[in-house]
KOLLO-656742 format. One record per residue (C-alpha): x, y, z. Coordinates in nm, 3 decimals, decimal comma. Layout:
N
(rec (X; Y; Z))
...
END
This chain:
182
(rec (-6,453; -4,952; 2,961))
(rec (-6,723; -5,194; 2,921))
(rec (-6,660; -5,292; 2,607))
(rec (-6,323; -5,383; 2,686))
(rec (-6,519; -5,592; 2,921))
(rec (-6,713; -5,777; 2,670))
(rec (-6,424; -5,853; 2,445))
(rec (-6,164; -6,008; 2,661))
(rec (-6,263; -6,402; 2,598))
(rec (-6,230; -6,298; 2,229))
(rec (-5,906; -6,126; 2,262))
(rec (-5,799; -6,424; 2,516))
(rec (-5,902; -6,657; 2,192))
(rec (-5,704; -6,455; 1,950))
(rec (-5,402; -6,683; 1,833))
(rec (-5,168; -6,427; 1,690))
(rec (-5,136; -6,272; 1,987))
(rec (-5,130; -6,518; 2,301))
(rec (-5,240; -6,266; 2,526))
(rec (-5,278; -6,423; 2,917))
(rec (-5,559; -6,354; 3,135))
(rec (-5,283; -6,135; 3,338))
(rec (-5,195; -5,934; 2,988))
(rec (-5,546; -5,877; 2,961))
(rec (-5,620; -5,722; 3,256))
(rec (-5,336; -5,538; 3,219))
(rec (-5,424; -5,385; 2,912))
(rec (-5,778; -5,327; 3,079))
(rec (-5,657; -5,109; 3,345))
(rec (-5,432; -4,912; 3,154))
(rec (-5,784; -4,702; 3,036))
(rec (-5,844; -4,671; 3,392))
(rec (-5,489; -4,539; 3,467))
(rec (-5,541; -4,289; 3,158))
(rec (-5,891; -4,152; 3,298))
(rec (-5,715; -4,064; 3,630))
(rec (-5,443; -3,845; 3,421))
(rec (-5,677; -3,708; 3,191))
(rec (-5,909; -3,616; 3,496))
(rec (-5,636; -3,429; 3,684))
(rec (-5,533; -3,244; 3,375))
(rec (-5,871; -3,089; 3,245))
(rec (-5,934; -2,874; 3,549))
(rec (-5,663; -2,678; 3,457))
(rec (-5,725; -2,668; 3,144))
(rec (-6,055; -2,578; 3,125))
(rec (-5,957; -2,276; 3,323))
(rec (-5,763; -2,163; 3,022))
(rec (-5,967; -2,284; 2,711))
(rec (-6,316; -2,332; 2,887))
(rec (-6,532; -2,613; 2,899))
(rec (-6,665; -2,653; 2,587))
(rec (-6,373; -2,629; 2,380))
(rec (-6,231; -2,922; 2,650))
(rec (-6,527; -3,113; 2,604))
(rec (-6,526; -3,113; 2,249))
(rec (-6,185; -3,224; 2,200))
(rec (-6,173; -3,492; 2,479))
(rec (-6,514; -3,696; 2,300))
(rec (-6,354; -3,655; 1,969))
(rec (-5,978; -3,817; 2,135))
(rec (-6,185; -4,079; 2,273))
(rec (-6,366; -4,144; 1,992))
(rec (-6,053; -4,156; 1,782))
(rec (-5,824; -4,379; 2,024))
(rec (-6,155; -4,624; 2,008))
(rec (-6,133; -4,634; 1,620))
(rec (-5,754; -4,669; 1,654))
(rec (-5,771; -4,967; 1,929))
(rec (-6,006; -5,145; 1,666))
(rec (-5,720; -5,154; 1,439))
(rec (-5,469; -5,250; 1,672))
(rec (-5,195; -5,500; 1,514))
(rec (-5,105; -5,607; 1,867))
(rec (-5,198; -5,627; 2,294))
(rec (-4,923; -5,359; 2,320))
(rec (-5,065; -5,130; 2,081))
(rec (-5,405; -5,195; 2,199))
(rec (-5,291; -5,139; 2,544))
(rec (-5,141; -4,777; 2,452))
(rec (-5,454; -4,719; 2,240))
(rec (-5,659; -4,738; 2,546))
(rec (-5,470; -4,560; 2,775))
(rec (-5,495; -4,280; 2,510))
(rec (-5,870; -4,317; 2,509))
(rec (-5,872; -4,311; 2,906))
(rec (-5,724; -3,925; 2,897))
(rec (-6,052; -3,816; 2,705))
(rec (-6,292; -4,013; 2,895))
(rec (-6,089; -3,906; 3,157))
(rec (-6,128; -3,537; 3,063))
(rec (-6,540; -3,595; 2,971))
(rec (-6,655; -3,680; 3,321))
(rec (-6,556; -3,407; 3,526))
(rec (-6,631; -3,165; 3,275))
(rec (-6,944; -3,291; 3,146))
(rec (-6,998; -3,263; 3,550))
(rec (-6,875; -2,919; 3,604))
(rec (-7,109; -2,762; 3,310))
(rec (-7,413; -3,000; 3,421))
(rec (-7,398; -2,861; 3,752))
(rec (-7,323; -2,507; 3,626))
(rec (-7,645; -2,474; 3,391))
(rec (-7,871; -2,642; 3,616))
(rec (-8,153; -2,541; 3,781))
(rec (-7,986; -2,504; 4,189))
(rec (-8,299; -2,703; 4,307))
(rec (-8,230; -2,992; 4,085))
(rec (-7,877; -3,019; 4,103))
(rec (-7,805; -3,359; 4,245))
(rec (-8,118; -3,499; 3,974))
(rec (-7,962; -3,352; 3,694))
(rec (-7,650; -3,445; 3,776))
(rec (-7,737; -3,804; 3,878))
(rec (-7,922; -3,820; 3,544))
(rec (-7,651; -3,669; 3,359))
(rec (-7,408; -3,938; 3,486))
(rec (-7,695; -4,212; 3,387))
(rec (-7,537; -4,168; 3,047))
(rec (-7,224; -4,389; 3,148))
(rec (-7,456; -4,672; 3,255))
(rec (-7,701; -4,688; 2,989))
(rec (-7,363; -4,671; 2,800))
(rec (-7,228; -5,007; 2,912))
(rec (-7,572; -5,163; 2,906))
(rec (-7,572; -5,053; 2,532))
(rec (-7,242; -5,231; 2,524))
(rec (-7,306; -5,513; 2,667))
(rec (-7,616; -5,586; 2,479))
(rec (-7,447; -5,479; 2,119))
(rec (-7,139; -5,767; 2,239))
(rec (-7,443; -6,005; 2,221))
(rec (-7,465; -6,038; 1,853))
(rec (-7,191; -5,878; 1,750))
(rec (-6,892; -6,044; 1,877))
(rec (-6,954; -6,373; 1,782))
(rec (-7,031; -6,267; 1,401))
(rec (-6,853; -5,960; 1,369))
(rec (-6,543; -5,973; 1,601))
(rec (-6,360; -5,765; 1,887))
(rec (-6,267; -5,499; 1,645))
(rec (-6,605; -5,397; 1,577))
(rec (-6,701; -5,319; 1,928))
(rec (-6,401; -5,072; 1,940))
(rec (-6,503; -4,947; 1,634))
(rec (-6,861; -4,880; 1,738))
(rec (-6,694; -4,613; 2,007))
(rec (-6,637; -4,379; 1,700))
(rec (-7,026; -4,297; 1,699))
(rec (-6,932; -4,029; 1,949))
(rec (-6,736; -3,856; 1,700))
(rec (-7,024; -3,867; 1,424))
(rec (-7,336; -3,857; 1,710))
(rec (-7,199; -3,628; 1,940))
(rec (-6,969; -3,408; 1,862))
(rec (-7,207; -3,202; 1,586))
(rec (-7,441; -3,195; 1,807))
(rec (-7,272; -3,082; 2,111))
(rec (-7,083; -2,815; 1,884))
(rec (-7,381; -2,682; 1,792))
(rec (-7,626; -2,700; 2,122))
(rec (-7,370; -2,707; 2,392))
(rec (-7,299; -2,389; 2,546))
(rec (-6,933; -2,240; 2,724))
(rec (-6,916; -2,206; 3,074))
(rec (-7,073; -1,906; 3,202))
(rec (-6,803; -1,866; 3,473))
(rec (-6,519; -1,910; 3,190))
(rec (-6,689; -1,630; 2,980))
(rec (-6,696; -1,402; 3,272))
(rec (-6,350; -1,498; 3,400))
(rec (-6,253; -1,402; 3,045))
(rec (-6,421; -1,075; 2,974))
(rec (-6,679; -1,230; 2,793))
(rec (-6,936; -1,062; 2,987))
(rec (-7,276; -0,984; 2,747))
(rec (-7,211; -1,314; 2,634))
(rec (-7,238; -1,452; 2,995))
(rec (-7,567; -1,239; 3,047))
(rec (-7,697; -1,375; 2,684))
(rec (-7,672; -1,741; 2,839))
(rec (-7,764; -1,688; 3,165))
END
């Protein structure tokens, strides 16, 4: 979201595409409009596959529809591309909420949480600071691009550290497992 931010004089400047400043914040709010759809789908969801699975797969989409909204060929494709990405980060945030909450200690709940969600922040700080150098020798396309380093970063590591739910496992029979985590 913040890197959309960061880019939209460059896009604005971009002559094959005459994008208007109403275009452009069009095409910003479409990620929004994906987030809210993605977040109302992945409760259900994650009732049927668990959490981890959902978490997996919704960094990786967003990682993917970053990569492909650095190759858009135009604002409507880039548009669509976003609202794609939206759904995952739209799936990430509740979940990554849901299991925070679930596996931490109950007396520092709200901390962990709060510290959890940090990660968004520092995120668009990151951002922000990366658009710095990098737009004006580099271009817009390479601070989508950059938003594939969740795919290479996070998901091994996630797939390997992060565990399931332990109320999905028990929900689902999964019981010694449960007691293994817990």
């Amino acid at each position: 979201l913040i890197v959309y931010g960061a880019v939209v004089p460059a896009l604005l400047e971009h002559g094959d595409w005459n994008l208007t400043a109403v275009g452009a914040g069009f095409i910003g709010s479409l990620a929004l409009i994906g987030m809210l759809f993605g977040a109302l789908i992945v409760g259900t969801i994650t009732d049927i596959v668990g959490r981890r699975k959902i978490m997996l797969f919704c960094i990786t989409w967003f990682s993917l529809a970053m990569g492909l909204c650095a190759i858009a060929p135009s604002p409507e494709l880039l548009g669509l591309f976003r609202f794609i990405a939206g759904l995952g980060l739209g799936g990430v945030v509740p979940t990554a909420i849901a299991l925070t909450i679930e596996y931490a200690p109950s007396h520092r709940r709200s901390f962990t949480n709060a510290l959890m969600f940090s990660g968004y922040s520092v995120g668009g700080i990151l951002a922000a600071f990366l658009a710095i150098p990098l737009l004006p020798a580099f271009g817009w396309r390479l601070m989508f691009a950059i938003g594939l380093a969740p795919l290479v970063l996070v998901v091994p590591l996630a797939y390997k550290f992060m565990p399931e739910s332990i109320s999905f496992l028990v929900a689902n029979g999964r019981r010694e497992e449960a007691e293994a985590l817990a």
